[in-house]
C-alpha positions in Angstrom: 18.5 5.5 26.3 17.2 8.4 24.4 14.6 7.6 22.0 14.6 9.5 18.2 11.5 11.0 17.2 10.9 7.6 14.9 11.8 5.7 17.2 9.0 6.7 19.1 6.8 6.8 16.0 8.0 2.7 15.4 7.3 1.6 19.0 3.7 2.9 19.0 2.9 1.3 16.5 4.6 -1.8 17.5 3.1 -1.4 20.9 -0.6 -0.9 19.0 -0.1 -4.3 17.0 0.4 -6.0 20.1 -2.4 -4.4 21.9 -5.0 -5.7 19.2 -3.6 -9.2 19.2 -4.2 -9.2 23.0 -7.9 -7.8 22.0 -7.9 -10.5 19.5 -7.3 -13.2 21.8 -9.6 -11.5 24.6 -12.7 -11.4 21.7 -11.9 -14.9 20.7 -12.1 -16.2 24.1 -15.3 -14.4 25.0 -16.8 -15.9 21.6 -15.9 -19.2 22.8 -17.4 -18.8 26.4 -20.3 -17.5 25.1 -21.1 -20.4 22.5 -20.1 -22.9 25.0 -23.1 -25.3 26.4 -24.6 -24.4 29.9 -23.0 -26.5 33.0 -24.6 -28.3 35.3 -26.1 -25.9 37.5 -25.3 -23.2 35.0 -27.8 -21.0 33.3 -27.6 -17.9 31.0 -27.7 -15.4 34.1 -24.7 -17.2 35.3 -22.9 -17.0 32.3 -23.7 -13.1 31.6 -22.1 -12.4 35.1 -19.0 -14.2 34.1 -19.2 -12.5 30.8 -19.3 -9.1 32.8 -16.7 -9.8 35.7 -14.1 -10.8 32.4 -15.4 -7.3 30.7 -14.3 -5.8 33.7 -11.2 -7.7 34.1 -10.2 -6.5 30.7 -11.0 -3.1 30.6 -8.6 -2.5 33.5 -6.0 -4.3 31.7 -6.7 -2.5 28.5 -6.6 0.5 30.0 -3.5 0.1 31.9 -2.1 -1.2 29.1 -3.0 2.6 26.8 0.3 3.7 29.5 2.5 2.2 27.5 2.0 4.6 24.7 3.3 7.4 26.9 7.5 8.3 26.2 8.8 6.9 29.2 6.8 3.9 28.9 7.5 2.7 25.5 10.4 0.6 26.1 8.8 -1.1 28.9 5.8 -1.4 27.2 7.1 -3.0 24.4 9.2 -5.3 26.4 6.1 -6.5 28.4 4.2 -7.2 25.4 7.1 -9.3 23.7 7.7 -11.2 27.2 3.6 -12.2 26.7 4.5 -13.0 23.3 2.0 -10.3 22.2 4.8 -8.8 20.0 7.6 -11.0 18.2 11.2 -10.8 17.4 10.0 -10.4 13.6 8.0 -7.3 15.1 10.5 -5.9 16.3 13.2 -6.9 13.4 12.9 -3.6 12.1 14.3 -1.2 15.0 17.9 -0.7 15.3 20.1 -2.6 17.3 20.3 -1.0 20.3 16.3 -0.4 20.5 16.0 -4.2 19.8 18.7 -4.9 22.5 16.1 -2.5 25.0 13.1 -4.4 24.3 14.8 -7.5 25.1 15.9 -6.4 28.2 12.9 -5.1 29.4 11.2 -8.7 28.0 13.9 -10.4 30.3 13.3 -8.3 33.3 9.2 -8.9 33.1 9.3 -12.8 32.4 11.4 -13.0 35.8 8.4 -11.0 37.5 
């Protein structure tokens, strides 16, 4: 499927609002994990190594996730990111048909992953 020059323009940005919601929901976690009591044999070391090996954790993701802004990932891209429910049908209401039809197949290909 060739993709128009606004096409482009309206997945990136698509594909950025999804990206922050996942950033969203990362922060939010952290937050939580951070404010959360001390286990058992738990202490604040403990719990600023588990905040560092999820830091890690997402950075890769985040930064594997910056591919999808390239051309020939922004179908996929945007397909993964709806399939994760990152992105939603109303997000993507406003592409044309066939672009929507794209997404949705790419969606359908990654939830079967």
């Amino acid at each position: 499927m060739e993709l128009t020059k606004a096409d482009k323009a309206q997945l990136k940005s698509i594909i950025r609002s999804g990206i922050l919601r996942r950033c969203e929901e990362w922060l939010r976690d952290t937050q939580a994990l951070i404010g959360e009591e001390y286990g058992n044999q738990e202490n604040a070391f403990d719990r600023c190594m588990e905040v560092t090996r999820r830091s890690r954790n997402f950075y890769k993701e985040a930064s594997a996730r910056e591919d999808y802004y390239s051309n020939t990932m922004l179908l996929p891209g945007a397909g993964v990111l709806l399939a994760e429910g990152y992105i939603t049908d109303d997000d993507i209401a406003g592409c044309r048909e066939e672009l929507q039809a794209a997404i949705r197949l790419f969606a359908d290909v990654h939830a079967k992953e």
